[in-house]
N, CA, C and O atoms as CSV, one atom per row, in Angstrom:
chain,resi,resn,atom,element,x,y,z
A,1,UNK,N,N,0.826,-1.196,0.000
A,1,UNK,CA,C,0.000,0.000,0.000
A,1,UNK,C,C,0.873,1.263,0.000
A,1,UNK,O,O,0.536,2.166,-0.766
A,2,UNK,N,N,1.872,1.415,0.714
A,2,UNK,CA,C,2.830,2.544,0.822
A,2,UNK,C,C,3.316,2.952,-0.261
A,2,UNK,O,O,3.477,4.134,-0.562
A,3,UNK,N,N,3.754,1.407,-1.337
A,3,UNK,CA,C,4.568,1.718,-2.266
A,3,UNK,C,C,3.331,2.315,-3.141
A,3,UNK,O,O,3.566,3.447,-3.563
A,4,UNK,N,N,2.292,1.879,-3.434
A,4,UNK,CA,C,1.304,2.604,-4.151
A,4,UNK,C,C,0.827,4.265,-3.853
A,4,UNK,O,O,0.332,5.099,-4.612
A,5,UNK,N,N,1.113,4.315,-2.779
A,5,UNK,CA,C,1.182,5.480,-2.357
A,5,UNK,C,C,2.277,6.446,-2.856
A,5,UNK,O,O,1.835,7.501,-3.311
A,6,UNK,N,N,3.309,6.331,-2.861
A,6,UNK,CA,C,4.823,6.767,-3.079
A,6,UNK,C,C,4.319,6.339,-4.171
A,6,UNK,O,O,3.145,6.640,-3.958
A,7,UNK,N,N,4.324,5.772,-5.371
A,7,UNK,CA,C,4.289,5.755,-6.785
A,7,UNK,C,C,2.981,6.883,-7.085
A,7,UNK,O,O,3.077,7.678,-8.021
A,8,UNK,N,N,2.175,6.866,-6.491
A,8,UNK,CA,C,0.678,7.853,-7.213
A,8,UNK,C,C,1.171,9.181,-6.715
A,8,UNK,O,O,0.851,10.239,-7.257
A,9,UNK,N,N,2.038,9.089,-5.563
A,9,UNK,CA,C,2.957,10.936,-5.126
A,9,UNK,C,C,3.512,11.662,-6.287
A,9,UNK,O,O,3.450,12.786,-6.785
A,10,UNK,N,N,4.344,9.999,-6.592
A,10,UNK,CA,C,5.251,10.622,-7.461
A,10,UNK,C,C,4.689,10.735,-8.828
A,10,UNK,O,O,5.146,11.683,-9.466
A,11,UNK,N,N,3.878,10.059,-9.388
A,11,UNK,CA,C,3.083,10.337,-10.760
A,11,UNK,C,C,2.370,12.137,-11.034
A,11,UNK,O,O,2.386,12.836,-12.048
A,12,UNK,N,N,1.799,12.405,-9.631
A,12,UNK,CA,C,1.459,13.648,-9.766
A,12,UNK,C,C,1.939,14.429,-9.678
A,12,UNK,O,O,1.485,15.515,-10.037
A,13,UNK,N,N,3.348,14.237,-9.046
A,13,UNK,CA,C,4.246,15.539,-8.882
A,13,UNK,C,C,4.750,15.593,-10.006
A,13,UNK,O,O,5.211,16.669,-10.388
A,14,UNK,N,N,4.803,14.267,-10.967
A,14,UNK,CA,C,5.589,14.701,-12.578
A,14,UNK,C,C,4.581,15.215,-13.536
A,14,UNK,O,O,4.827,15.732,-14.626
A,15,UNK,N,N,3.112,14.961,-12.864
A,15,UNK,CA,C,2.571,15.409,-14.195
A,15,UNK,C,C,1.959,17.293,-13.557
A,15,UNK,O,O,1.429,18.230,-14.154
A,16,UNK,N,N,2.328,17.121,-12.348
A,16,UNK,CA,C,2.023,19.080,-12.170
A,16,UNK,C,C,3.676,19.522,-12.812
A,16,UNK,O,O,3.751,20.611,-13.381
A,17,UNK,N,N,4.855,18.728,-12.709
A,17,UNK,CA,C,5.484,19.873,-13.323
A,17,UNK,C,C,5.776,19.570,-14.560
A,17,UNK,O,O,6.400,20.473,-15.116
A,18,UNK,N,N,5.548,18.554,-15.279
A,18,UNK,CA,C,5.403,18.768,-16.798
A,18,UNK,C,C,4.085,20.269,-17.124
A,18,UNK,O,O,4.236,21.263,-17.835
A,19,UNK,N,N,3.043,19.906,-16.389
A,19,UNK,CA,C,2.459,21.028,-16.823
A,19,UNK,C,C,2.677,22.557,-15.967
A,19,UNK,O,O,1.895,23.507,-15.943
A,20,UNK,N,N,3.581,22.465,-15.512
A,20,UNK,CA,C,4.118,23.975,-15.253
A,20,UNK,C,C,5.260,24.332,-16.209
A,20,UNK,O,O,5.518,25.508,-16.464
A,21,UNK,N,N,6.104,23.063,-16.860
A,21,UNK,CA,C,6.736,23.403,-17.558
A,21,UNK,C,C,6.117,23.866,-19.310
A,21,UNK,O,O,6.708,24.577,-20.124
A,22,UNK,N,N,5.125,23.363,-19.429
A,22,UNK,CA,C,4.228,23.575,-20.557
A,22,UNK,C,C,3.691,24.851,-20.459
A,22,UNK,O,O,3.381,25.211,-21.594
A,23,UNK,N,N,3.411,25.790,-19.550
A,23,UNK,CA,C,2.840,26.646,-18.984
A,23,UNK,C,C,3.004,28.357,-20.237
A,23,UNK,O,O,3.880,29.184,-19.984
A,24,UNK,N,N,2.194,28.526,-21.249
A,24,UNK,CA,C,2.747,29.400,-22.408
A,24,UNK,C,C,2.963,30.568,-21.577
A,24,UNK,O,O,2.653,31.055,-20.490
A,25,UNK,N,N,3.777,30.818,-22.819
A,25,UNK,CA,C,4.513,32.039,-21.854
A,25,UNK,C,C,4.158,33.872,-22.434
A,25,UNK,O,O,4.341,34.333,-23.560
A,26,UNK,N,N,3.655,34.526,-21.292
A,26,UNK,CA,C,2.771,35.143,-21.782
A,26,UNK,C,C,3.595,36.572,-21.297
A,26,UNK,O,O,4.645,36.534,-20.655
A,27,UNK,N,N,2.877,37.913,-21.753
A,27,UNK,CA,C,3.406,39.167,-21.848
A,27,UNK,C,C,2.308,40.029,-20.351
A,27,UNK,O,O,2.111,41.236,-20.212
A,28,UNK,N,N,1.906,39.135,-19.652
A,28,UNK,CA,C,0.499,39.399,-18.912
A,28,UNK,C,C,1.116,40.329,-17.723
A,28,UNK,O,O,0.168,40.584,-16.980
A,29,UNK,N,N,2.156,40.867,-17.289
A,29,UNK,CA,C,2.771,42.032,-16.945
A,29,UNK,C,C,2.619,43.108,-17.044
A,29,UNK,O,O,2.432,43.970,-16.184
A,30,UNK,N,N,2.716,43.188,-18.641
A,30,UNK,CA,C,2.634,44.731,-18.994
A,30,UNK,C,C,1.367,44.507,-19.295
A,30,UNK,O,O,0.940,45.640,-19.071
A,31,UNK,N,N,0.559,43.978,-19.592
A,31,UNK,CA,C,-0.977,43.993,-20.135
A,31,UNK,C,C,-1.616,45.216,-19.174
A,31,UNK,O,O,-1.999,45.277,-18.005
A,32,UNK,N,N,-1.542,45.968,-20.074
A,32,UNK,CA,C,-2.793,47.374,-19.594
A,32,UNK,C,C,-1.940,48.543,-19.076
A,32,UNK,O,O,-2.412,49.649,-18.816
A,33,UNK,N,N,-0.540,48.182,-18.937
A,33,UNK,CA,C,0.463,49.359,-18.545
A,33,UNK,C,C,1.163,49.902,-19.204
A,33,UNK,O,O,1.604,51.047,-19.105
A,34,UNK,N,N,1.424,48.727,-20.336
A,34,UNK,CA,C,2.789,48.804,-21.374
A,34,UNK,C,C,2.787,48.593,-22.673
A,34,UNK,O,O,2.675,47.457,-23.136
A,35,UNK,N,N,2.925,49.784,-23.493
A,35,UNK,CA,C,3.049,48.997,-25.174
A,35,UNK,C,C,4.186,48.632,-25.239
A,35,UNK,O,O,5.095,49.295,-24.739
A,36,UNK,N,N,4.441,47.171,-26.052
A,36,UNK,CA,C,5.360,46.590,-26.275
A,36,UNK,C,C,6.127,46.368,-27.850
A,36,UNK,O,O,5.416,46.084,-28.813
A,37,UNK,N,N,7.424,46.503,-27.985
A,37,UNK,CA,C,8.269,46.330,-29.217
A,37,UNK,C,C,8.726,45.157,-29.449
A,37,UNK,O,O,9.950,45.266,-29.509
A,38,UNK,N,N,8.287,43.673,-29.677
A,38,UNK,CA,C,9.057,42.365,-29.607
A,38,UNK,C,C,9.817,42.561,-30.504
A,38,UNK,O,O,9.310,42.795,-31.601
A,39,UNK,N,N,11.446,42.540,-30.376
A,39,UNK,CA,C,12.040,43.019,-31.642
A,39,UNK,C,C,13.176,41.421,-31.338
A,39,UNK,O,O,13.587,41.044,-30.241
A,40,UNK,N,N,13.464,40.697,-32.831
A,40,UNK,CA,C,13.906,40.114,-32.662
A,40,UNK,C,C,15.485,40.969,-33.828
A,40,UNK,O,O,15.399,41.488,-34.941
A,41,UNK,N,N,16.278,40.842,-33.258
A,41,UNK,CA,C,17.488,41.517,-34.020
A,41,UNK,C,C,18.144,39.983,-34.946
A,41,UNK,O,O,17.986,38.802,-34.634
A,42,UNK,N,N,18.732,40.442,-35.880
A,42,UNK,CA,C,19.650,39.860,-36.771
A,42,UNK,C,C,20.817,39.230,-35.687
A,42,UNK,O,O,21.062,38.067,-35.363
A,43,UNK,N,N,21.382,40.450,-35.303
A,43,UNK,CA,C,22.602,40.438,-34.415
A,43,UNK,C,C,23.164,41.449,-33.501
A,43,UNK,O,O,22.270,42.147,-33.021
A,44,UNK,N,N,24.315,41.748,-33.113
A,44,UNK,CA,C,24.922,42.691,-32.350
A,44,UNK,C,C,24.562,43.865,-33.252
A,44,UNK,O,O,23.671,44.682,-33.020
A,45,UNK,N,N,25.306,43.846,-34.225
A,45,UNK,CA,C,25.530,45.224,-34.679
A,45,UNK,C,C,23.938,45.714,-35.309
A,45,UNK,O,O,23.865,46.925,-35.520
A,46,UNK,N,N,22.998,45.111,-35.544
A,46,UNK,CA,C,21.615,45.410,-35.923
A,46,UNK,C,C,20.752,46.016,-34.971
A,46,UNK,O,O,19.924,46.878,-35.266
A,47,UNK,N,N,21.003,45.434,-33.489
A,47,UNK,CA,C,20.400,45.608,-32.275
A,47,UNK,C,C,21.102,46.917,-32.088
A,47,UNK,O,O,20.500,47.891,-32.541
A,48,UNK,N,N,22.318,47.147,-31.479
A,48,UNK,CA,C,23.132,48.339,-31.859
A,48,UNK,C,C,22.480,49.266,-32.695
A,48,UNK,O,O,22.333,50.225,-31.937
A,49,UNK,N,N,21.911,49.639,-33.977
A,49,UNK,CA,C,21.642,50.405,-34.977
A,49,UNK,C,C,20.314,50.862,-34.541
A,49,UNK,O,O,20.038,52.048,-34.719
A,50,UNK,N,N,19.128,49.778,-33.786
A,50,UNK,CA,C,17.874,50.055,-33.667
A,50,UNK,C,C,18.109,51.092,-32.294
A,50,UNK,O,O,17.297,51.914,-31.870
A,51,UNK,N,N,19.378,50.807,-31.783
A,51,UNK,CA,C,19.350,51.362,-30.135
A,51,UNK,C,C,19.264,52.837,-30.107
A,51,UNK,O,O,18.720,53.544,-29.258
A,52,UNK,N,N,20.226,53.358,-31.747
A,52,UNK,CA,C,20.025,54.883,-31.693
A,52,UNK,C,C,18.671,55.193,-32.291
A,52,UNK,O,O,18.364,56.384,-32.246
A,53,UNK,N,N,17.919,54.482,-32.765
A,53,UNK,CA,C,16.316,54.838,-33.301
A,53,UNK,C,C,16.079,54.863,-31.751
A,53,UNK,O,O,16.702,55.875,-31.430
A,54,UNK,N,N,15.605,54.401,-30.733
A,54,UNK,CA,C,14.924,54.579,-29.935
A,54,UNK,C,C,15.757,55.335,-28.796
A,54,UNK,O,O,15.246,55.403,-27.678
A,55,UNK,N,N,17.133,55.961,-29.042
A,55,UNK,CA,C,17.437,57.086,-28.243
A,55,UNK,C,C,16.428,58.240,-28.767
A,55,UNK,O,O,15.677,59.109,-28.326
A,56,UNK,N,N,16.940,57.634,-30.123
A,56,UNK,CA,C,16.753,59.319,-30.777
A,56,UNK,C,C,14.786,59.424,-30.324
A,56,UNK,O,O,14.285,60.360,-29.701
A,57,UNK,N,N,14.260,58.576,-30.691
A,57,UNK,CA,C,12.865,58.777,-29.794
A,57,UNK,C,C,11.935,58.170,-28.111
A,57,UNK,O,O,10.842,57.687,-27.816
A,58,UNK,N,N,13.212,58.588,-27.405
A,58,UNK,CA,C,13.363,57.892,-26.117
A,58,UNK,C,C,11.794,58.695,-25.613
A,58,UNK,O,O,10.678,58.175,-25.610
A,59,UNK,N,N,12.185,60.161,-25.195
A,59,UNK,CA,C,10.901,60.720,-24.875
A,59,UNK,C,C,9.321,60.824,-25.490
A,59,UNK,O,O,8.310,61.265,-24.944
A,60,UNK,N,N,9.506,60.259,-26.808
A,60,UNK,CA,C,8.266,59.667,-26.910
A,60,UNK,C,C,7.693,58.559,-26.966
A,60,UNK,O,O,6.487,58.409,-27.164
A,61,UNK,N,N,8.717,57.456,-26.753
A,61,UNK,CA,C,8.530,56.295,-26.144
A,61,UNK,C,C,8.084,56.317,-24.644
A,61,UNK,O,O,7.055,55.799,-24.211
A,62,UNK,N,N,8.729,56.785,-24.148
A,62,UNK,CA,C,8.216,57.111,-22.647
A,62,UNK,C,C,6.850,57.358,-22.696
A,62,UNK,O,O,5.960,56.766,-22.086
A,63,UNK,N,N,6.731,58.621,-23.759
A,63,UNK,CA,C,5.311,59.010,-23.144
A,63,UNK,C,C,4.209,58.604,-23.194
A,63,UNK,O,O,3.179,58.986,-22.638
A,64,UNK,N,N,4.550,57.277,-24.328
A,64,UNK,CA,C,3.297,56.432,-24.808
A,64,UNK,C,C,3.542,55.098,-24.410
A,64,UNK,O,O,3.420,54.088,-25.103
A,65,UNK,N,N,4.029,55.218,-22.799
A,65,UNK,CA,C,4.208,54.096,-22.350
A,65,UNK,C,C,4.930,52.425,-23.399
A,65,UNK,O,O,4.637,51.242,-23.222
A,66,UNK,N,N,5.779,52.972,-24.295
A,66,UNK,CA,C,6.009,52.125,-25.363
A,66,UNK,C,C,7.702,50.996,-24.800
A,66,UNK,O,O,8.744,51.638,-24.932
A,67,UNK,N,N,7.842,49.868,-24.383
A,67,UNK,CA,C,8.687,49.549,-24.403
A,67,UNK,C,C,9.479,48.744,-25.183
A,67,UNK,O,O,8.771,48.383,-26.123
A,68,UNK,N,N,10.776,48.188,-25.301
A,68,UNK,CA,C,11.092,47.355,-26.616
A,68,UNK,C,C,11.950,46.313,-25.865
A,68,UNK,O,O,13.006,46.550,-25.279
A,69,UNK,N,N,11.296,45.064,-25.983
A,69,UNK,CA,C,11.949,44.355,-25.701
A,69,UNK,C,C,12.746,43.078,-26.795
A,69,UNK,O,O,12.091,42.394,-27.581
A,70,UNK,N,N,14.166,42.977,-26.632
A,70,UNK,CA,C,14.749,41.992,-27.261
A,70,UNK,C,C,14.740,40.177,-27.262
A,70,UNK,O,O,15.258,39.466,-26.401
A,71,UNK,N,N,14.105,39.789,-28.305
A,71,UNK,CA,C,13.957,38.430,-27.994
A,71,UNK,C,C,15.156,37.345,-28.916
A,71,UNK,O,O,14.881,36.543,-29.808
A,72,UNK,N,N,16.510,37.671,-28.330
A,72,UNK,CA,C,17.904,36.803,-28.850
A,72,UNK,C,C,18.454,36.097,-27.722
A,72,UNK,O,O,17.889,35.835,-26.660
A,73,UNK,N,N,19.383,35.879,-28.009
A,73,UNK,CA,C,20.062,35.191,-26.497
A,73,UNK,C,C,20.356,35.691,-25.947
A,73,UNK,O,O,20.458,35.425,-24.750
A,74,UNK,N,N,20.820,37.193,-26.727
A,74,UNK,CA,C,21.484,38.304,-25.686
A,74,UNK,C,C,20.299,38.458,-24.318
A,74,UNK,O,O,20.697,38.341,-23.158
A,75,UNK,N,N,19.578,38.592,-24.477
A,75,UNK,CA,C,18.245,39.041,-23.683
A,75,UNK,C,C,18.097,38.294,-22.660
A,75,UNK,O,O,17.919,37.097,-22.884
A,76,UNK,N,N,18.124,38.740,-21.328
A,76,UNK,CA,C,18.123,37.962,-20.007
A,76,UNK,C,C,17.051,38.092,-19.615
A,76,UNK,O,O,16.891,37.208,-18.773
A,77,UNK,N,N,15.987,38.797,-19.726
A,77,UNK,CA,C,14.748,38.792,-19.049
A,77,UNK,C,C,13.970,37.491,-19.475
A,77,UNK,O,O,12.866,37.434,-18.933
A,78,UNK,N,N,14.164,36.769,-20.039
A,78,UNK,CA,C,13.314,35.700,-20.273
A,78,UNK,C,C,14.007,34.500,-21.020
A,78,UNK,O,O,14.440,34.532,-22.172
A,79,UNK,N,N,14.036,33.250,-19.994
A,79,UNK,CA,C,14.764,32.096,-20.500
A,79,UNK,C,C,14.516,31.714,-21.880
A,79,UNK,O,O,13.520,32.222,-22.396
A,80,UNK,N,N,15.322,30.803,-22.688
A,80,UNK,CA,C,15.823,30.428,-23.631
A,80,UNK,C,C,14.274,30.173,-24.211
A,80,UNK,O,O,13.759,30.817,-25.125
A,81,UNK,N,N,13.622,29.026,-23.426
A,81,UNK,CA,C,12.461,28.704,-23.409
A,81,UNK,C,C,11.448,29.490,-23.769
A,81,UNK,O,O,10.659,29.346,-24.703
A,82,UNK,N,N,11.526,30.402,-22.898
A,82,UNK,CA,C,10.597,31.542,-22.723
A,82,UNK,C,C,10.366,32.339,-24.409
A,82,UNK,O,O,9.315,32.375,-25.048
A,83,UNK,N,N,11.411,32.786,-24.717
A,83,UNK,CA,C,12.052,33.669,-25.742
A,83,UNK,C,C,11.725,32.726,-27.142
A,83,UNK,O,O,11.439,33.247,-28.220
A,84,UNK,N,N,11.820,31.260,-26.929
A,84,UNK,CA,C,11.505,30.406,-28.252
A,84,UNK,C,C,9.762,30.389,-28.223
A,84,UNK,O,O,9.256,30.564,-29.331
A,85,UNK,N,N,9.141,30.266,-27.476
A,85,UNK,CA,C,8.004,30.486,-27.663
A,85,UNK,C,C,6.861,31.915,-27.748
A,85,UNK,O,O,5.650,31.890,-27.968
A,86,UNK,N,N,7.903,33.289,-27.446
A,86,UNK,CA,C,7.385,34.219,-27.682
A,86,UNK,C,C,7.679,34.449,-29.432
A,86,UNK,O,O,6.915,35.097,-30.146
A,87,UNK,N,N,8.765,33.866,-29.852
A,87,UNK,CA,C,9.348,34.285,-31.064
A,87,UNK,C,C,8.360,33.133,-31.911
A,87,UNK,O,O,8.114,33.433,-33.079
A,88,UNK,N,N,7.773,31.810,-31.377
A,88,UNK,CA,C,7.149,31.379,-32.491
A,88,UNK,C,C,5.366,31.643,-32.078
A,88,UNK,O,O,4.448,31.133,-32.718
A,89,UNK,N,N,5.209,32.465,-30.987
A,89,UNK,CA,C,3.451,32.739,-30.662
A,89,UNK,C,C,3.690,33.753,-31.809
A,89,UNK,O,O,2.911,33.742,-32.763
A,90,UNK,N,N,4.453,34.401,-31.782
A,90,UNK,CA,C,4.404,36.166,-32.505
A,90,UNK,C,C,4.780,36.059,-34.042
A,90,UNK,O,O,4.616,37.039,-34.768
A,91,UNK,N,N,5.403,34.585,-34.649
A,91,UNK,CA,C,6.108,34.020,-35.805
A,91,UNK,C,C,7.068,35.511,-36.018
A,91,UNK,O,O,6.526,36.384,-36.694
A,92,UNK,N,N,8.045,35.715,-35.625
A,92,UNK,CA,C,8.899,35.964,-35.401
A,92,UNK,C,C,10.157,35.609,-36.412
A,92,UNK,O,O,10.430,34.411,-36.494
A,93,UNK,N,N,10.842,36.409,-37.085
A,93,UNK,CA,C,12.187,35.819,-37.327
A,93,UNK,C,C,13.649,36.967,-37.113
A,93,UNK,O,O,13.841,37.912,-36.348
A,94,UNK,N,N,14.190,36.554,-37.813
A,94,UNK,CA,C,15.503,37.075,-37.531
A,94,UNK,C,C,15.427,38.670,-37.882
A,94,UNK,O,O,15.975,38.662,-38.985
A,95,UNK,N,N,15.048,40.182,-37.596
A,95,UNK,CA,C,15.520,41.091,-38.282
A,95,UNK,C,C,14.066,41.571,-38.207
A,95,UNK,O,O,13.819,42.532,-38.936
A,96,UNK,N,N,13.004,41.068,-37.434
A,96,UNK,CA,C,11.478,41.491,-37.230
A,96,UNK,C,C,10.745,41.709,-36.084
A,96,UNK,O,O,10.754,40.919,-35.140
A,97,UNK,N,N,10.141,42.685,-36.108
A,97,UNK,CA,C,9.662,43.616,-35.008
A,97,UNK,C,C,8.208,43.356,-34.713
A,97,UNK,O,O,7.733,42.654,-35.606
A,98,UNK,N,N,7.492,43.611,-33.954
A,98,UNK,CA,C,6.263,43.497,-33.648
A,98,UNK,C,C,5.385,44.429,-32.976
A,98,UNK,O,O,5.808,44.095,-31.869
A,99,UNK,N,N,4.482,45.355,-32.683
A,99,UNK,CA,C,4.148,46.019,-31.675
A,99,UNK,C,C,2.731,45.499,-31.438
A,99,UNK,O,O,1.824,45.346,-32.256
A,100,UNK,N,N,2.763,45.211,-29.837
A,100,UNK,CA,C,1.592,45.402,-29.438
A,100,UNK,C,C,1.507,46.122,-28.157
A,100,UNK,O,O,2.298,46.366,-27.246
A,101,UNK,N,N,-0.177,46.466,-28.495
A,101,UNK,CA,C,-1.114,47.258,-27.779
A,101,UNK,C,C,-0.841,46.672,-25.949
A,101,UNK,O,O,-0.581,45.558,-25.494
A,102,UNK,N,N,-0.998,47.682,-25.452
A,102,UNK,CA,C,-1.618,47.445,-24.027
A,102,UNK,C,C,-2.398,45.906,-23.603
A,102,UNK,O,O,-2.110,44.988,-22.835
A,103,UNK,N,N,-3.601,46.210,-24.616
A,103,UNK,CA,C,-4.561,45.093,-25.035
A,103,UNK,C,C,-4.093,43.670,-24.857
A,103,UNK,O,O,-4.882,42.837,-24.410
A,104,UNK,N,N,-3.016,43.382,-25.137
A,104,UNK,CA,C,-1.834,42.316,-25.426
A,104,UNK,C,C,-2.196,41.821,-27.068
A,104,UNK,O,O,-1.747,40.729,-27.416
A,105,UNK,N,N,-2.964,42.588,-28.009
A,105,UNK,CA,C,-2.813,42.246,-29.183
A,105,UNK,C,C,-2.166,43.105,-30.227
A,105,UNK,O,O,-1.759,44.266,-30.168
A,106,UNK,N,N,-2.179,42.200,-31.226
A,106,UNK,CA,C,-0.614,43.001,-31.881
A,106,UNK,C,C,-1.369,43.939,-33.108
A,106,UNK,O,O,-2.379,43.852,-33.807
A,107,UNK,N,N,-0.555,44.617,-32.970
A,107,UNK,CA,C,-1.040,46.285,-33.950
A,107,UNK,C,C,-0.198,46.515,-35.193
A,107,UNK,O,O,-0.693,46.987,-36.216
A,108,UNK,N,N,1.006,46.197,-35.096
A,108,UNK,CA,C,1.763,46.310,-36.276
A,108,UNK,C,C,3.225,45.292,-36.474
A,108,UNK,O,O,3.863,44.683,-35.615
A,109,UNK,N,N,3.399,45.378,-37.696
A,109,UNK,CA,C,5.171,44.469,-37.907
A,109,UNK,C,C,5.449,45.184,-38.366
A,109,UNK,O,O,4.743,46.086,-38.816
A,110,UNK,N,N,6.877,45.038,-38.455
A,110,UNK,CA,C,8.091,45.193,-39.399
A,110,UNK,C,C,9.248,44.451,-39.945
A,110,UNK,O,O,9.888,43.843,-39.088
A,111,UNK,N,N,9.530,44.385,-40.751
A,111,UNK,CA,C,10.941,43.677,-41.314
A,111,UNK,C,C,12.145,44.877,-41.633
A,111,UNK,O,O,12.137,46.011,-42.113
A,112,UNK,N,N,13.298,43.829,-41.009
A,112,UNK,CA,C,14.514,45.216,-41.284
A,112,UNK,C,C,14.896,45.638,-40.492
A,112,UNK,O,O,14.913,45.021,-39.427
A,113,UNK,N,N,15.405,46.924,-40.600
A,113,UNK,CA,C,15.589,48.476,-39.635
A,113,UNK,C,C,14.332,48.960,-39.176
A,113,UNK,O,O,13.472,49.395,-39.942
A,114,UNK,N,N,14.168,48.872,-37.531
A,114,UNK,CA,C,13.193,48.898,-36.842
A,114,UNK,C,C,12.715,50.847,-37.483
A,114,UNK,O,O,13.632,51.669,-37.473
A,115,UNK,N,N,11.633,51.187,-37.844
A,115,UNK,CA,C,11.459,52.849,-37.878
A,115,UNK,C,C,10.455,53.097,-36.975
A,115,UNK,O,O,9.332,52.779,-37.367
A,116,UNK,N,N,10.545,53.606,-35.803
A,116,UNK,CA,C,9.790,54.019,-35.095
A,116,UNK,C,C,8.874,54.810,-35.446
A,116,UNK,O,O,7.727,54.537,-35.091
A,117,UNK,N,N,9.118,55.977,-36.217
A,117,UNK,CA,C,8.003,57.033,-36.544
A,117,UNK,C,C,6.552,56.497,-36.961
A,117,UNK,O,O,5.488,56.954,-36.543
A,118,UNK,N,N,6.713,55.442,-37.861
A,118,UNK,CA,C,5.281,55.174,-38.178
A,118,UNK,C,C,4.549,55.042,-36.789
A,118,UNK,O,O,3.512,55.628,-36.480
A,119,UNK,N,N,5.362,54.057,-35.908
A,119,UNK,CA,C,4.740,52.958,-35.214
A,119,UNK,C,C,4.049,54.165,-33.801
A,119,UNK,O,O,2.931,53.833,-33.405
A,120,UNK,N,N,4.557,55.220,-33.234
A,120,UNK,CA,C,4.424,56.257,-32.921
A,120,UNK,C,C,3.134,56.934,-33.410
A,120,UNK,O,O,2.228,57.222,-32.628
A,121,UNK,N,N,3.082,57.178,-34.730
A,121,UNK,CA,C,1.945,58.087,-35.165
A,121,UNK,C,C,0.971,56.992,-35.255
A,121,UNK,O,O,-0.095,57.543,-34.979
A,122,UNK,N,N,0.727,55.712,-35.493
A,122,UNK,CA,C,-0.129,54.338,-35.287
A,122,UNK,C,C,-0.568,54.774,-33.734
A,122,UNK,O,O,-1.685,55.277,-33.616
A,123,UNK,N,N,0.102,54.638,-32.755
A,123,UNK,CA,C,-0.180,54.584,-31.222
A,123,UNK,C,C,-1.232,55.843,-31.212
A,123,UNK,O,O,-2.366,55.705,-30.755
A,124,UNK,N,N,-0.697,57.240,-31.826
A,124,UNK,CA,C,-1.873,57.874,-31.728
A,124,UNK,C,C,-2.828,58.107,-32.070
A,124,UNK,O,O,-3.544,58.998,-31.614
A,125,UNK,N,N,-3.077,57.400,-32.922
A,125,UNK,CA,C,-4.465,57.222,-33.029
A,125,UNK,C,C,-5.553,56.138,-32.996
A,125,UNK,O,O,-6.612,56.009,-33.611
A,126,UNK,N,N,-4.827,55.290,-31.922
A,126,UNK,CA,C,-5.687,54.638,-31.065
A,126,UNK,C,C,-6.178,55.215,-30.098
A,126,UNK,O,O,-5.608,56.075,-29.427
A,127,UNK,N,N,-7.508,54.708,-29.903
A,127,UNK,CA,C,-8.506,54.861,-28.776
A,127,UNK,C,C,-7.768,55.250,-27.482
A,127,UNK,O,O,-7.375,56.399,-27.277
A,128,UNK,N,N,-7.648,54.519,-26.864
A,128,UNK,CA,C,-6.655,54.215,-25.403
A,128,UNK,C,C,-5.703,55.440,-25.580
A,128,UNK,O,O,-5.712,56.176,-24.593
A,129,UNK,N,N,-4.758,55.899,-26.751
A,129,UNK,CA,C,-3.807,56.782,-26.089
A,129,UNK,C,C,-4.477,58.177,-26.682
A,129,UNK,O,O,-3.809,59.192,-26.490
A,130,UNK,N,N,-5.634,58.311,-27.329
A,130,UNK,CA,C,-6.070,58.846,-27.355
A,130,UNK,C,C,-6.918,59.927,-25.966
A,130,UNK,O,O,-7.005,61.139,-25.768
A,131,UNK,N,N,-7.326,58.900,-25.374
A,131,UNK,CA,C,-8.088,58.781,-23.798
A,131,UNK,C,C,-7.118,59.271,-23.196
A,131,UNK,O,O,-7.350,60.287,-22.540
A,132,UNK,N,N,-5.186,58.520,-23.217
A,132,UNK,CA,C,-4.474,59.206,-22.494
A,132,UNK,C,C,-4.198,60.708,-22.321
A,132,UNK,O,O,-3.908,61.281,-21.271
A,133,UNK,N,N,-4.381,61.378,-23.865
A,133,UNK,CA,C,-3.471,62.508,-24.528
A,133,UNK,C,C,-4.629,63.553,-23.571
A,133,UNK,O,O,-4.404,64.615,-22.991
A,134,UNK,N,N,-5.958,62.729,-23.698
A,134,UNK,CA,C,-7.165,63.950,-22.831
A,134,UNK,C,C,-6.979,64.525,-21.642
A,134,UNK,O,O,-7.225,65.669,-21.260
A,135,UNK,N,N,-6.189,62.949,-20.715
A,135,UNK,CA,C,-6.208,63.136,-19.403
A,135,UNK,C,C,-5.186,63.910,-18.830
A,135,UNK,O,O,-5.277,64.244,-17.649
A,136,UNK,N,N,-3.985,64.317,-19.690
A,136,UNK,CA,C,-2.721,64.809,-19.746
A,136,UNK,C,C,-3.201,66.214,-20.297
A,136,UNK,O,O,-2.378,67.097,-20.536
């Protein structure tokens, strides 16, 4: 009886963490605080190139709550794991950008050299930062 016991322990403890390890991996953080940039870079020197696009429009990133996050290896905020399944929820490839909404749904792509300006004048004239620009 014990050993049946100790075997049905251990069956459930593998199948809660297979399914914690299955667990999709989601952006549910920023949901409702944060627009997001999933930018997957080519490489160093590509990531590098996008970095002065978003100096050069740091303060209006700020103001539209817009952040950009990198999904390569370089990128520590989110395990290997993590980062392979944001890059294939979002189909994602090498040198392509993504933005989404607050909402957690996605509003625009890009391929290439990330250009912020469009993606900027897009944000305003949504609803939501619209609502913001009133309350400000």
């Amino acid at each position: 009886m014990r050993t049946i016991l100790c075997t049905a322990g251990l069956l459930i403890a593998g199948v809660l963490i297979s399914c914690a390890k299955e667990k999709p991996v989601t952006l549910e953080k920023y949901q409702w605080k944060k627009r997001l940039i999933l930018s997957y870079p080519i490489d160093a020197q590509a990531w590098a190139e996008q970095l002065k696009s978003v100096r050069a429009h740091y303060a209006k990133m700020e103001e539209r709550d817009l952040v950009m996050l990198r999904l390569d290896a370089e990128m520590q905020s989110f395990s290997a794991a993590e980062r392979k399944a944001l890059i294939v929820k979002y189909q994602l490839s090498p040198g392509s950008h993504v933005l989404i909404g607050k909402d957690g749904g996605e509003k625009a792509r890009q391929q290439g050299a990330l250009d912020l300006k469009p993606w900027i004048q897009l944000i305003d004239t949504m609803p939501m930062r619209r609502n913001e620009m009133k309350k400000d």
